[in-house]
N, C-alpha and C positions, 0 to 999 in steps of 0.2 A: 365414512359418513360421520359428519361430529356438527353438534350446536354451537353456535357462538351468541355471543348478545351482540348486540347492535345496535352500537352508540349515535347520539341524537345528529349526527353528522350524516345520514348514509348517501352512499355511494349510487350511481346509476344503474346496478346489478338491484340493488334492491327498491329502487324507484321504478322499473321495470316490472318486476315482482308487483307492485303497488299498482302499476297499471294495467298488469292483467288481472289483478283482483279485483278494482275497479271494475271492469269489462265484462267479467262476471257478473259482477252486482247487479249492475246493468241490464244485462239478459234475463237474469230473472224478473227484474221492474217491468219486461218489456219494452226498454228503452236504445233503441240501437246506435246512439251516439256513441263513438269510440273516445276515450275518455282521453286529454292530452299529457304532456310530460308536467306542465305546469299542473294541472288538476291531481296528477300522483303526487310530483313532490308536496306539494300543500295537504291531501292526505296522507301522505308518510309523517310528516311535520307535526300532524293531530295525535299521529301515535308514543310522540314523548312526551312524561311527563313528570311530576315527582312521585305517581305511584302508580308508573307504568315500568315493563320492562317488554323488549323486545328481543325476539332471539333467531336467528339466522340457521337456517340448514345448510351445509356447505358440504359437497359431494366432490370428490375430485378438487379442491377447491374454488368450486366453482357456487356461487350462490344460488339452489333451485327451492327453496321454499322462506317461510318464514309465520311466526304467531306473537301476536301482541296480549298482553294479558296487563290489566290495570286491577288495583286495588283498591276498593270503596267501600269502607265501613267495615274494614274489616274481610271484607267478603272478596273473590280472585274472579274477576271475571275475561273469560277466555272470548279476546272480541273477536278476532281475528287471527284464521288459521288456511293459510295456504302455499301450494307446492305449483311449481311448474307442469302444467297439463302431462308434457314432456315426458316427466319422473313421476308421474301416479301410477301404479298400479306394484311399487317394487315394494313398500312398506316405508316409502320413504316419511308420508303424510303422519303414520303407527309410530315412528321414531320420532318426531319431530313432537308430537303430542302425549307423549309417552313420556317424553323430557320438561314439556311444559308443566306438564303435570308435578313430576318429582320434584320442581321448584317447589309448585303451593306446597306437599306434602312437607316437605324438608323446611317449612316456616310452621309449621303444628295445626296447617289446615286440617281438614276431612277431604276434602272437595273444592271444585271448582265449578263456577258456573259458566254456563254458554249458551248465548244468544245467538237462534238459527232461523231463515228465511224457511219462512214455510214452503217455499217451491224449491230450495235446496234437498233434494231428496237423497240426494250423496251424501252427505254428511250427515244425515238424519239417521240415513244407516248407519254410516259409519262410525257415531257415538252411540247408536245402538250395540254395534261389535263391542263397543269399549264400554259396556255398562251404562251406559246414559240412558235410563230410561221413564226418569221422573220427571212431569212434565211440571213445572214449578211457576213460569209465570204467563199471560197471555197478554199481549199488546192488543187496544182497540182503540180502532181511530174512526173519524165518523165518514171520514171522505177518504179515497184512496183511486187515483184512474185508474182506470183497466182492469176493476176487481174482474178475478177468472173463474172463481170456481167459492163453492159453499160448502163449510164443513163445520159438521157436528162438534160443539166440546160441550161433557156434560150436559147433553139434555138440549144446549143450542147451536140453534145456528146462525155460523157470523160469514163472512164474503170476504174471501181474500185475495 
């Protein structure tokens, strides 16, 4: 198993990759549209930039994950991180983020920040396992279809 980056050119391996992330996103919106190959490469396309970098998991040589992390102000924010449903559960997702990571470190960060869907409850643990458990900023919007459920921060409550 080893990282690579993944230059602003990518391949159908990792527009794939982009289309099941997509598909996810998705499911959590409660949106069952299956997303197209046009709609990935266009989001994949979003992921480069001049202070962005992107980095590839490649097992066997074969491409099954990937995370993008952009820089703004200074600050590393980890936008997007995902592995083929596939390959979850070997520690592939723990390597893949674990190297994301020693990037920022290895530039004289602290930290990294990450922006995560409230109904992603996988990953919510999962940067639990990894330390993550300062909750630092909360998004509010005034309209949102299909708000599901209402949950406490500090004292209120908001519908998400």
């Amino acid at each position: 198993m080893k990282t690579v980056q993944i230059l602003p050119a990518p391949t159908g391996a990792f527009i794939d990759l982009v289309r099941q992330f997509q598909a996810r996103l998705r499911e959590l919106n409660n949106n069952p549209a299956q997303p197209t190959a046009e709609e990935a490469r266009a989001e994949a396309a979003g992921y480069f930039g001049a202070n962005s970098v992107v980095f590839g998991l490649e097992l066997d040589g074969k491409l099954i994950g990937f995370s993008a992390l952009k820089t703004e102000d200074g600050v590393y924010w980890l936008d997007w991180l995902f592995v083929d449903p596939a390959h979850r559960g070997f520690e592939n997702a723990s390597y893949l983020f674990d190297e994301t990571e020693r990037y920022v470190l290895a530039r004289g960060e602290e930290q990294m920040y990450i922006w995560v869907h409230p109904d992603n409850h996988a990953m919510l643990k999962f940067l639990k396992k990894k330390g993550y458990d300062v909750l630092n900023l909360v998004e509010v919007k005034k309209v949102k279809a299909q708000t599901r459920a209402v949950v406490d921060i500090l004292g209120h409550e908001l519908r998400y």
